[in-house]
N, C-alpha and C positions, 0 to 999 in steps of 0.2 A: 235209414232203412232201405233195405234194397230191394226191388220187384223181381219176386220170381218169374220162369218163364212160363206162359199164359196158354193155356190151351185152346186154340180159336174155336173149337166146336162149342165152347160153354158161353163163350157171349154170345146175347143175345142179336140177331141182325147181320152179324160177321157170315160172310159170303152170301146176304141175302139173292142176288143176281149167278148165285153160282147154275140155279136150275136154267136149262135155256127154255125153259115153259113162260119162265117167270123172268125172263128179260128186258130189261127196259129201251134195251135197243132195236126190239123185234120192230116197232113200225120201222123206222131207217133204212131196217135192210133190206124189209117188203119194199119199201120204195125205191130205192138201190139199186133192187135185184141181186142182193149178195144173197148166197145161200148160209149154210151153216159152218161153222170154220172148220176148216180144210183137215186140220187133226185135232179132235179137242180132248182126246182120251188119252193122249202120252203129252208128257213131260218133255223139254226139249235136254238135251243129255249135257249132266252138270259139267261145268269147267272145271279143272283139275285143283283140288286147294291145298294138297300138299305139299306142293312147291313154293306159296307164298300165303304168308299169316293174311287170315281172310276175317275182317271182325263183321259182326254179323248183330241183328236185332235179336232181342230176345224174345218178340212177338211170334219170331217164324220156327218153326218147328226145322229148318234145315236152311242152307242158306241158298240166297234165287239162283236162279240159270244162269243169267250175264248179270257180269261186273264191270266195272269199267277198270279198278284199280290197278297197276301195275306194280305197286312200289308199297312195301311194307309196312306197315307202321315203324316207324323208330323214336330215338330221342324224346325231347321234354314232349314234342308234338305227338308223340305214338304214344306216350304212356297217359296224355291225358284224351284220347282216342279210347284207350282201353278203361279208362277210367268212364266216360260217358256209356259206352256201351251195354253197361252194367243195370241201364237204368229204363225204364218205357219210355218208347219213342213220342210219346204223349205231356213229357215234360220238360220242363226247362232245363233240368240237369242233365238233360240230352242233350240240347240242341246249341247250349250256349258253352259246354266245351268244345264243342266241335265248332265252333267259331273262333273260338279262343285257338286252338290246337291251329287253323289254318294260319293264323296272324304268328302265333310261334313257329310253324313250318316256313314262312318265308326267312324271319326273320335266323333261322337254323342254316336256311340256304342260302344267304348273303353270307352269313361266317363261314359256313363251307366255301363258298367262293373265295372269300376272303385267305380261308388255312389253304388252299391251292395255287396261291399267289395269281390267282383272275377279281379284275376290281370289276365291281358289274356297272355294267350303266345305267343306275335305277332311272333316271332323267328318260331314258329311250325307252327302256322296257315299260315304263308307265303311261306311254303312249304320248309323253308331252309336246314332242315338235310337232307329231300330226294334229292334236286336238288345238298348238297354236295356229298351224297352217288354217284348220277345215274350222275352228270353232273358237278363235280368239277372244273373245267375248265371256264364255264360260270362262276359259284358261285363265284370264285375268282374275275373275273375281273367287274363282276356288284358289288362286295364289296366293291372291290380298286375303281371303279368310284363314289363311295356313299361318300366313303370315303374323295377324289379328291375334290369332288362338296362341301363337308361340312367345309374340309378345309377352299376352296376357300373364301366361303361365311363369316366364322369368320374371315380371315385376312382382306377382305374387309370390312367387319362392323367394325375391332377395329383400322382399317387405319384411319377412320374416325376423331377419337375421339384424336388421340395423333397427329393430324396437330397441328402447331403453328399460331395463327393468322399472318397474315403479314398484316406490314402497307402500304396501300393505296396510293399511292402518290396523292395528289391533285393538278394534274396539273394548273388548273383555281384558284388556290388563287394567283397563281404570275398577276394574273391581274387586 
């Protein structure tokens, strides 16, 4: 099932801090000496999103001011982007495509590197000569547990394969 989008004036407590009567910052700024923010009645003027697919929560009745994104959604990583965003930011089926979707987007941009004929240097870009230089000690023991886990995973996949079938006893033909 999928979450329609939500009108915030109907929950309850959603922008309870919106009045500056009822602010919960007011001692701060008495103490501060900040006055009241400098425009609080305009909007700050959207960024253009017709130029680039902007996905958006279904919580906000329009999408925010600033973005940070630059780069579209695309490939397996954009469409399960689009796939989360279908859902309240209050769930799992939010938060853990969009986990998924970054681990699919690297590994999208190694092949892209790859079909450009640039071999990347995951070694560098993962930061490994500096954290051997400045933190050898971690480096080591996150190496031996890559190491540990990858083992582990080949002799569990080739245990697999060198079982002997055993025969079945069929209790029920004796009857």
């Amino acid at each position: 099932m999928k979450n329609k989008t939500i009108d915030p004036k109907q929950i309850k407590g959603w922008g309870i801090d919106a009045d500056p009567k009822n602010d919960p910052t007011y001692p701060m700024r008495d103490r501060m000496n900040v006055g009241e923010d400098p425009d609080n009645k305009h909007r700050p003027t959207l960024q253009p999103t017709h130029q680039v697919e902007k996905l958006r929560s279904i919580e906000r009745p329009n999408i925010s001011a600033v973005y940070g994104t630059t780069v579209p959604p695309k490939g397996l990583s954009g469409m399960i982007r689009r796939a989360a965003f279908k859902y309240s930011e209050n769930r799992y089926r939010h938060w853990l495509p969009l986990v998924v979707a970054d681990r699919v987007s690297v590994v999208e941009g190694v092949v892209d590197d790859l079909m450009h004929g640039h071999v990347p240097n995951i070694y560098a870009e993962k930061g490994y000569p500096v954290e051997w230089k400045h933190n050898r000690t971690a480096f080591i023991t996150k190496m031996a547990t890559i190491a540990l886990a990858t083992a582990g995973v080949v002799a569990l996949l080739s245990s697999g394969k060198s079982k002997k079938k055993s025969k079945k006893k069929d209790y029920l033909s004796r009857y």
